[in-house]
N, C-alpha and C positions, 0 to 999 in steps of 0.2 A: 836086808835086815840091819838097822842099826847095831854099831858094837862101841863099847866104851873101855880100854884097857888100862886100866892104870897100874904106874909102878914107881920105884923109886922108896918103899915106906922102908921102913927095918926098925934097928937099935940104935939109940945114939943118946949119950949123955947130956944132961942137962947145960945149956950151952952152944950147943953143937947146931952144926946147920943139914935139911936136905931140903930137896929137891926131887917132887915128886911130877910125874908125869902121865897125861891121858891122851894117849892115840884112839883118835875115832875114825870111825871106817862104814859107810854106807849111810853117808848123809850128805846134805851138802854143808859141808862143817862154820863156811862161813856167814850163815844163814841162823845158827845157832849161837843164844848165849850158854857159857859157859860158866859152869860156878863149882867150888868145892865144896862139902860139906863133911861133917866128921860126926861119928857118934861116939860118945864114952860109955865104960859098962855100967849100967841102970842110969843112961842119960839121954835126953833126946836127941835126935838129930838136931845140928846145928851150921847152918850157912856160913862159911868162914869166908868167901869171897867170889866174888861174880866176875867175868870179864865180857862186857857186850858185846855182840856181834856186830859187823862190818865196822872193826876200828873204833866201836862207842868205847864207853869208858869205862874203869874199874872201880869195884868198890871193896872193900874188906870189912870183915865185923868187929867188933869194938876191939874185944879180945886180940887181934892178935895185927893192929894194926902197927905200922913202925917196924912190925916183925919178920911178917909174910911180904909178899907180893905175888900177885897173881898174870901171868904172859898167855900171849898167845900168838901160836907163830898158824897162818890161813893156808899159805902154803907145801906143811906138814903134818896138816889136820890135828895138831897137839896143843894141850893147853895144858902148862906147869905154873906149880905151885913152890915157888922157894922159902924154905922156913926157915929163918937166922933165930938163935938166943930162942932157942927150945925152950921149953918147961917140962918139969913133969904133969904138968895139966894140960898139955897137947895130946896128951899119949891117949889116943882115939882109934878108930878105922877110918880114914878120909875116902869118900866116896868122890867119884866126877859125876856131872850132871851134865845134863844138853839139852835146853828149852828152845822148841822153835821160835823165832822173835814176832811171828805173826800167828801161827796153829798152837795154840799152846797143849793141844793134845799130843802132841810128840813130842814127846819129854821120854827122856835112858836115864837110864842109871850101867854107871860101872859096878864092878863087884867086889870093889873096897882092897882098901892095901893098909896095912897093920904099920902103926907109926907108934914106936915107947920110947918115950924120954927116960930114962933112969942112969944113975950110977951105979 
């Protein structure tokens, strides 16, 4: 059974930087793209960055490019999300994702990690 763990969210003022991270476990992880996505309260989900499988490439959404960057290390089955220069309009739940790059019916979700920008 697929598992998607993410951590890293918390408190941090506007400015501030984290680093969030999703240990995945019962896939073969390098097989899978990887993306995060976040949702605000009464907002939709929103794809903040993808990182492709076997080595392809990354992408970021508009919002939060120059800001974020999205890694992944094949090795340690994890894919991190580093956020510099916060906002208060980041402050979401950031979900991890894991779409197979050929089955696209295996698709996980993690179960979200609380990220608040505030003073």
């Amino acid at each position: 059974q697929a598992q998607l763990v993410e951590t890293g969210g918390g408190l941090v003022q506007p400015g501030g930087s984290l680093r969030l991270s999703c240990a995945a476990s019962g896939l073969t992880f390098s097989n899978y793209a990887m993306s995060w996505y976040r949702q605000a309260p009464d907002k939709e989900r929103e794809l903040v960055a993808t990182a492709r499988s076997a080595g392809g490439s990354t992408n970021l959404g508009d919002s939060v490019k120059g800001r974020f960057t999205i890694s992944r290390d094949d090795a340690k089955n994890t894919v991190y999300l580093q956020m510099n220069s916060l906002k208060p309009e980041d402050t979401a739940v950031y979900y991890c994702n894991a779409i197979h790059r050929r089955q696209l019916a295996w698709n996980y979700w993690g179960q979200g990690t609380q990220v608040t920008i505030s003073s």
